[in-house]
C-alpha atoms as one frame of an Amber mdcrd trajectory, in Angstrom:
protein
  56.249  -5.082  42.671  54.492  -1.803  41.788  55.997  -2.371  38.267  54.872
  -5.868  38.143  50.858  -4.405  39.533  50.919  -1.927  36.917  52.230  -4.032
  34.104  49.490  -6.062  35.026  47.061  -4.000  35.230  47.521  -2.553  32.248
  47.417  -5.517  30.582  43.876  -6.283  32.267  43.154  -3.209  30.741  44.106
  -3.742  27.809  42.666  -7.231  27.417  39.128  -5.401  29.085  39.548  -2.959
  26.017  40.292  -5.686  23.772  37.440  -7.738  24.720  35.288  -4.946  24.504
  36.550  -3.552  21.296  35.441  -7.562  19.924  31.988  -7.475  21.048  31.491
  -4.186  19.820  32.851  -5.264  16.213  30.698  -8.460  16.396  27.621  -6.507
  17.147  28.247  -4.128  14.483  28.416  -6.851  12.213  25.153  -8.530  13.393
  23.251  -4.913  13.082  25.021  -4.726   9.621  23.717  -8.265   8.474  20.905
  -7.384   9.817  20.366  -4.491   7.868  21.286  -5.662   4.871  18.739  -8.905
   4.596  16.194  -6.023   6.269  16.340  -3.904   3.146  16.406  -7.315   0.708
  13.085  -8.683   2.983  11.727  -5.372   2.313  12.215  -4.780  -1.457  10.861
  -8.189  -1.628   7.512  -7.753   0.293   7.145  -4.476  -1.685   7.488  -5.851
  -5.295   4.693  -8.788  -3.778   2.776  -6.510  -2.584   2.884  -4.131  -6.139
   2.749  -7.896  -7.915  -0.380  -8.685  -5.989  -2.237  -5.064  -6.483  -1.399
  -5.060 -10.300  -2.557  -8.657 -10.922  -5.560  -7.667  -8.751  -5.867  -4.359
 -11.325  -6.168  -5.662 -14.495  -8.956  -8.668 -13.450 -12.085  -8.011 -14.903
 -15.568  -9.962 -13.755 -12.909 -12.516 -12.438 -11.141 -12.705 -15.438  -7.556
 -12.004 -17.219  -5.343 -11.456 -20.267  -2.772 -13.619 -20.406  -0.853 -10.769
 -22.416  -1.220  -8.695 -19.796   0.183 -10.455 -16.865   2.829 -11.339 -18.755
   3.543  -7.581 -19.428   2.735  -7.113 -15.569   5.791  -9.890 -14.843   8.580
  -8.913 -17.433   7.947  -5.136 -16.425   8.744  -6.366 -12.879  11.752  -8.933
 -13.581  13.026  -5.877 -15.634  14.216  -4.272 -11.817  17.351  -4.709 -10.834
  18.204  -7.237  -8.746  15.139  -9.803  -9.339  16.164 -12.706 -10.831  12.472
 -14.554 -11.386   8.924 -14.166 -10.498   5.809 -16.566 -10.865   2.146 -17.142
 -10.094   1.675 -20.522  -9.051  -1.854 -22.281  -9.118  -3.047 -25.579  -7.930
  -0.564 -28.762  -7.882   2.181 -26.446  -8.673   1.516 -24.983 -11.793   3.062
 -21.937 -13.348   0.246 -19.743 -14.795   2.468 -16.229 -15.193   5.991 -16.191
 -15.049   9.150 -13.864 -15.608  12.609 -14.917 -15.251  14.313 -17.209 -14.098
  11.689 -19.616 -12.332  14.271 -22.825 -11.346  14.393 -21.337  -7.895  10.512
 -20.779  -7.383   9.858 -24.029  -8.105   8.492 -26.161  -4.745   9.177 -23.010
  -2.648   7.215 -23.167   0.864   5.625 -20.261   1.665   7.717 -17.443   3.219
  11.253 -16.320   2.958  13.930 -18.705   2.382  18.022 -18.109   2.206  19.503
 -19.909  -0.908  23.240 -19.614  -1.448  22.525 -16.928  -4.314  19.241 -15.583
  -3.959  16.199 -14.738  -1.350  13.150 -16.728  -2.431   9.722 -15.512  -0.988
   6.205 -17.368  -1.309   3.045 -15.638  -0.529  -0.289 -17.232  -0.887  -2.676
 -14.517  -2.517  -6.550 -14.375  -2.804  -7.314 -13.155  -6.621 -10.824 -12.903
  -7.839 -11.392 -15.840 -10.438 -14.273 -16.257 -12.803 -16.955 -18.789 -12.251
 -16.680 -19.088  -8.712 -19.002 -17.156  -6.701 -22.884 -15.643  -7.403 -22.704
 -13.356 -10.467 -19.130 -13.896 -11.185 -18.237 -14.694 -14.739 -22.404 -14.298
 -15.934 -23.763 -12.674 -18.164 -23.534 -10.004 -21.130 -20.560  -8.550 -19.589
 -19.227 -11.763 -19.136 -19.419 -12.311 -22.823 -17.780  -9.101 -23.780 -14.889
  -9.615 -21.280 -14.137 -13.362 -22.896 -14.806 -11.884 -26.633 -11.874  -9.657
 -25.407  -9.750 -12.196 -24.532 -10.180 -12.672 -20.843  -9.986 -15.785 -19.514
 -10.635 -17.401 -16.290  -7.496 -18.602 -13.984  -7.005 -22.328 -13.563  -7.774
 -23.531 -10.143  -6.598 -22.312  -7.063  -4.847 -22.002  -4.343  -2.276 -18.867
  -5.685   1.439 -18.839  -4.940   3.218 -15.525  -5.754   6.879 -15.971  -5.589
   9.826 -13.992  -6.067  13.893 -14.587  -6.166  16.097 -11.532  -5.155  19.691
 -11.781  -6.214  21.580 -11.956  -3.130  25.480 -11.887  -4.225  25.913  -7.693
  -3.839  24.348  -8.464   0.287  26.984 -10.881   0.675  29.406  -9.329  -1.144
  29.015  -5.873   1.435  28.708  -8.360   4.278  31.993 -10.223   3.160  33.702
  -6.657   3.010  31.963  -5.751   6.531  32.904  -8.514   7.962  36.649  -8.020
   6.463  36.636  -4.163   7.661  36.100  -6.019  11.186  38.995  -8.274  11.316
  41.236  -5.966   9.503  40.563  -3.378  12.662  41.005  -5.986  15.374  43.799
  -6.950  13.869  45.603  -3.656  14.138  45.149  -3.307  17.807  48.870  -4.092
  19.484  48.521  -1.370  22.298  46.651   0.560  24.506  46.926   3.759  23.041
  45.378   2.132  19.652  42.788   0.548  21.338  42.071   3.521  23.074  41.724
   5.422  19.248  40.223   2.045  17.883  37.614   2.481  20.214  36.853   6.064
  19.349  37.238   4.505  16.044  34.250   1.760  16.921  32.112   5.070  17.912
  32.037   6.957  14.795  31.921   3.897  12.647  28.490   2.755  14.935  27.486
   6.398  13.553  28.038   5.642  10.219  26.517   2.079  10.534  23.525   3.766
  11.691  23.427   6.564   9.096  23.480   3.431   6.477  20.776   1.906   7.839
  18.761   5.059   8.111  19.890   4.896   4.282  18.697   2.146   3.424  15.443
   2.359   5.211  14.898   5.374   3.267  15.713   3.572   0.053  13.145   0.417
   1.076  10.374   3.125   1.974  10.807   5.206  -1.322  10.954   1.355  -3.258
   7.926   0.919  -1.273   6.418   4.235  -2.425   6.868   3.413  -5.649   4.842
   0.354  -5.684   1.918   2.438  -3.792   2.013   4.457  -6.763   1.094   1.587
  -8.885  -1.945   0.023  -6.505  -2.623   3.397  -5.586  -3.155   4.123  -9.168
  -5.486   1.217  -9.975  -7.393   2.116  -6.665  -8.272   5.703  -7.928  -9.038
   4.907 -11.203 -11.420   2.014 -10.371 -13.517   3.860  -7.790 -14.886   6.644
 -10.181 -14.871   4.243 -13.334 -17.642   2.225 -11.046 -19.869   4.992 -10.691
 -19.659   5.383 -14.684 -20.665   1.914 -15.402 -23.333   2.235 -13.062 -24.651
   5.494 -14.803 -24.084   3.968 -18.249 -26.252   0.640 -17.465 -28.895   2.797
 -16.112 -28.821   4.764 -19.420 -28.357   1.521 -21.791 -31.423  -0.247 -19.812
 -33.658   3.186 -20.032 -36.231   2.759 -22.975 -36.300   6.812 -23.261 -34.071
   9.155 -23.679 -35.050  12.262 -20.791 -33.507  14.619 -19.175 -32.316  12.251
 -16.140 -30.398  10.518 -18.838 -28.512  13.116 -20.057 -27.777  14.214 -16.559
 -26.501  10.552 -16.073 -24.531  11.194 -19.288 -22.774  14.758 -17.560 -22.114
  12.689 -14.868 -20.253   9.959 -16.357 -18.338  12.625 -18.461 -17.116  14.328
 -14.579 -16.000  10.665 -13.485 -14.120   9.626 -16.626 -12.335  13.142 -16.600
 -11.655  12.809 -12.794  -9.944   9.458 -13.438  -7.688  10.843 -16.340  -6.565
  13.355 -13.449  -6.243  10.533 -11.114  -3.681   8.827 -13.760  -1.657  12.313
 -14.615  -1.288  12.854 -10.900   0.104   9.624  -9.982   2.192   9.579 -13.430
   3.741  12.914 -11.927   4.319  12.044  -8.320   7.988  12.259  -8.756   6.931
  15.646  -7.419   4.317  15.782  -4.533   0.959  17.852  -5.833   0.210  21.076
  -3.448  -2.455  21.570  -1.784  -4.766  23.742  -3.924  -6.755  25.175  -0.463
  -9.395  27.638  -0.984 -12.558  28.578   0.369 -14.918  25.777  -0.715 -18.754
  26.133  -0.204 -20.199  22.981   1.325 -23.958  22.955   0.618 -23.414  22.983
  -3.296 -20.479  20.758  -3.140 -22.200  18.441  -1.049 -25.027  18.333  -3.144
 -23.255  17.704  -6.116 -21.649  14.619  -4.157 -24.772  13.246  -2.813 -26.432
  13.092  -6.099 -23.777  11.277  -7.628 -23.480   8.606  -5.209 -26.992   7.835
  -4.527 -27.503   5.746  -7.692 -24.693   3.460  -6.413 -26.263   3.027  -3.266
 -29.664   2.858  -4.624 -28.331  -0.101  -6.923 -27.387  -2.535  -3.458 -30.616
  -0.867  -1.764 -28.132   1.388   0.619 -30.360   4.777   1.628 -27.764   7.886
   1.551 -28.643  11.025   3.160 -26.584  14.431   4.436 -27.302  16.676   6.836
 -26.030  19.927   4.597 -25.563  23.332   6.295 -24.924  26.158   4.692 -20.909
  26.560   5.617 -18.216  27.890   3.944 -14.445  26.073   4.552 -10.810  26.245
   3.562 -10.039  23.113   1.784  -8.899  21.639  -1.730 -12.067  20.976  -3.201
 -10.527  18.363  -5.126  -8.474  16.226  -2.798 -11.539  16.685  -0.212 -13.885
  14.953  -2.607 -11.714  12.214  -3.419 -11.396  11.315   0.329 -15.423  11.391
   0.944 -15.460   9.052  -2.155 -13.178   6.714  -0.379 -15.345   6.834   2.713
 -18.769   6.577   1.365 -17.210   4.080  -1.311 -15.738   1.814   1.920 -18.975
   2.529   3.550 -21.190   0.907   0.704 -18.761  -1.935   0.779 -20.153  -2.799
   4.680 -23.523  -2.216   4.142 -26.170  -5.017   3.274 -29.627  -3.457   1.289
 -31.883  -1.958   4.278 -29.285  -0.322   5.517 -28.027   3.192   5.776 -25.221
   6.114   5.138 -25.414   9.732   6.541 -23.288  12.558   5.563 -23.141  15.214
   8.610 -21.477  18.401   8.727 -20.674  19.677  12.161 -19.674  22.943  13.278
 -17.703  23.616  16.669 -15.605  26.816  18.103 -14.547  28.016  14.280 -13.973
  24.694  13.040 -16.070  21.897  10.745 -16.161  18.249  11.059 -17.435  15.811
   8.566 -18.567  12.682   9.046 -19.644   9.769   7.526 -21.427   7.147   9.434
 -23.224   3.815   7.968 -24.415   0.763   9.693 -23.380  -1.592   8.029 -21.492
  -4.628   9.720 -18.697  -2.358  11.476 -15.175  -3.425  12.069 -12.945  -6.094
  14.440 -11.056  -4.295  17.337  -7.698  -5.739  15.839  -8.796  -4.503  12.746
  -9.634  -0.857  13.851  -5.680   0.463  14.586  -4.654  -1.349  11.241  -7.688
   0.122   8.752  -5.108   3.058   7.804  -1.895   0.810   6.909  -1.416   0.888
   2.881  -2.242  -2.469   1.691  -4.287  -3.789   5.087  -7.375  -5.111   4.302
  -9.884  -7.661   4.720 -11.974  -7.567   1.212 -10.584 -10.167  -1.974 -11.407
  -7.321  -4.114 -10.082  -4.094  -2.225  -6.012  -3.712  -2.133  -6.418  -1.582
   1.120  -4.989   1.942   0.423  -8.649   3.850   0.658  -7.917   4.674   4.074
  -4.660   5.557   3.769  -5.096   7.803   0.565  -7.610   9.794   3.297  -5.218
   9.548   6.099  -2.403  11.592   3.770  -5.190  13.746   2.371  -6.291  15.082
   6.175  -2.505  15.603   7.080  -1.833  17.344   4.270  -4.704  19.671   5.310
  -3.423  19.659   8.920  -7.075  17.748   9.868  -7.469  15.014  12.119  -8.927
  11.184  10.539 -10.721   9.783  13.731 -12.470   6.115  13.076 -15.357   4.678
  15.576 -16.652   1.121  14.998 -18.088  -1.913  16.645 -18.964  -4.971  14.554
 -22.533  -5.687  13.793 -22.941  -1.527  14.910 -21.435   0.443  11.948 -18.812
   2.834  11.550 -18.292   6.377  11.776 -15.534   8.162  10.049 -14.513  11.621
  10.680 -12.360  14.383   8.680 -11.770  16.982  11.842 -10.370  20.323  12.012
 -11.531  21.775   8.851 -11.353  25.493   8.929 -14.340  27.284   8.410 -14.791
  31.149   6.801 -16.962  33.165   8.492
């Protein structure tokens, strides 16, 4: 009878370890599938998003080379792994393709599972030509058509993409394989004892995949930053140089503001060479080039650069410029007050207003920049730092962020304050000041 107890319960147990041993296979199966359409999701979302900010890139006055998007989508299909891309306009029409494009064809928007690929559909807001005050007008208009830019047929925009999807179901095939395989050696309880030691460490190696693999979507994703990213830092200071060179081309004498104006635009087109080199050699991250950095004249130089933009949409910009000395890289720090005042102008209406403040506290320097301009949502506000989050057609969202990196980098703190219809305030804390 004591035999007949034991036998049985040691067959309860082994049926309890048995059981558990199957859920624990099955659920490391799920995570695995999981995982694997995760990363394919997220290699897709990043080339749309890189898609998007190129397209975005190479518009100008609302127009586009039809050379160049083409370039834009065969440099794209040429990544492993994408089998077609294509910007769709109104009733379905292909106006950019690359690829394979049977699959894109009629796609709803989002992500949908076909037997051999992952199609996703993203409606996208690009700037078009003709639509809009000032759009498409012009002299400049003129020069950009002479050059072959053309406006985009109608809207709504589709971007769509198809991600070969035989090498995720080929791993989950062999996962799911692995699974059965191991389930099927169990006969006793001393191997389902070791199989479920066995479950343990392959759990840990499941979950050093994934950790993988998200490391492999966030360095794909990195990669296409590098691309917006790049468009982003180029376009800010070639702005300021077309505003400088109108003023010049409009002046009926030539003075000694215009050949300041003429310095100037020299600085900005050699700051956005730099801007390209740097991002063309981010396969290794730039150090910090910290030194001590006087404000006032740095400041100054800054201020005067910047005013002509905002004097051009009637935007007053002032700074309150003390006579401090801090530790910083003079270069990286100016690039994130041109993202801020640059963002700032981009809120403001004419009337309104931008100060510059430097404040000093206990050995340290903040500075600010506060406008009051038309301020931002509270869902917005936790969100304004997220690469590609943003709520302008014309922006691809990584100003913020480029600061963000830029004050961790220096160990400072990024704090944003903001109210709509009261402004914002944007401040770089923690700087270090020399005594």
């Amino acid at each position: 009878m004591k035999i007949e107890k034991a036998t049985i319960g040691i067959g309860l147990a082994a049926i309890t370890v048995m059981a558990a041993s199957l859920l624990v296979l099955v659920a490391d199966y799920r995570t695995a599938v999981a995982g694997h359409r995760a990363v394919l999701l997220a290699r897709g979302e990043t080339a749309l998003d890189a898609l998007a900010a190129g397209i975005r890139a190479q518009g100008r006055m609302g127009r586009y080379r039809g050379d160049r998007l083409d370039y834009i989508f065969e440099e794209l299909i040429s990544a492993p792994g994408i089998t077609g891309v294509a910007l769709f306009g109104a009733d379905n029409e292909i106006i950019a393709s690359g690829g394979d494009t049977a699959l894109l064809i009629g796609s709803r928007t989002g992500a949908v599972w076909e037997s051999a690929a992952l199609v996703l559909s993203r409606e996208v807001s690009l700037e078009t030509g003709g639509h809009g005050p000032g759009l498409g007008q012009g002299r400049g208009a003129q020069r950009w058509e002479a050059e072959g830019f053309e406006a985009l047929p109608a809207g709504p925009y589709r971007l769509v993409i198809a991600l070969d999807t035989e090498l995720m179901y080929n791993l989950m095939s062999v996962d799911a394989a692995r699974r059965i395989l191991v389930f099927g050696e169990i006969g006793v309880f001393t191997l389902l004892c070791g199989l479920a030691a066995e479950g343990v460490l392959r759990r840990r190696r499941l979950q050093a995949a994934l950790a993988k693999a998200r490391d492999d979507a966030a360095h794909q994703e990195r990669l296409a930053r590098l691309g917006a990213g790049l468009a982003h830092e180029t376009k800010n200071p070639l702005s300021v140089v077309r505003g400088h060179a109108q003023l010049i081309a409009e002046s009926p004498e030539d003075h000694e503001e215009n050949r300041a104006r003429a310095e100037r635009i020299v600085d900005e087109i050699d700051r956005a060479v730099g801007h390209i080199n740097g991002f063309l050699s981010l396969s290794k991250p730039r150090e910090l080039e910290i030194a001590p950095l006087a404000l006032q004249p740095f400041l100054k130089a800054f201020v005067a650069l910047m005013e002509e933009e905002g004097r051009q949409k009637g935007v007053a910009i002032a700074a309150n410029i003390p006579d401090l000395v801090v530790r910083a890289d003079g270069a990286q720090l100016r690039k994130a007050l041109l993202n801020l005042v640059l963002n700032a102008l981009a809120a403001c209406a004419p009337g309104d207003r931008i100060a510059i403040a430097v404040i000093p506290s206990n050995g340290k320097v903040s500075l600010t920049v506060r406008d009051t301009g038309r301020g931002i949502a509270p869902e917005d506000l936790a969100r304004v730092t997220e690469p590609y989050f943003t709520r302008s057609e014309k922006g691809c969202g990584l100003g913020l962020a480029l600061v963000q990196q830029i004050a961790e980098g220096h160990g400072w703190t990024l704090e944003i304050q903001s109210a709509p219809g009261e402004g914002t305030t944007v401040s770089l804390c923690g700087l270090e000041s020399v005594s």
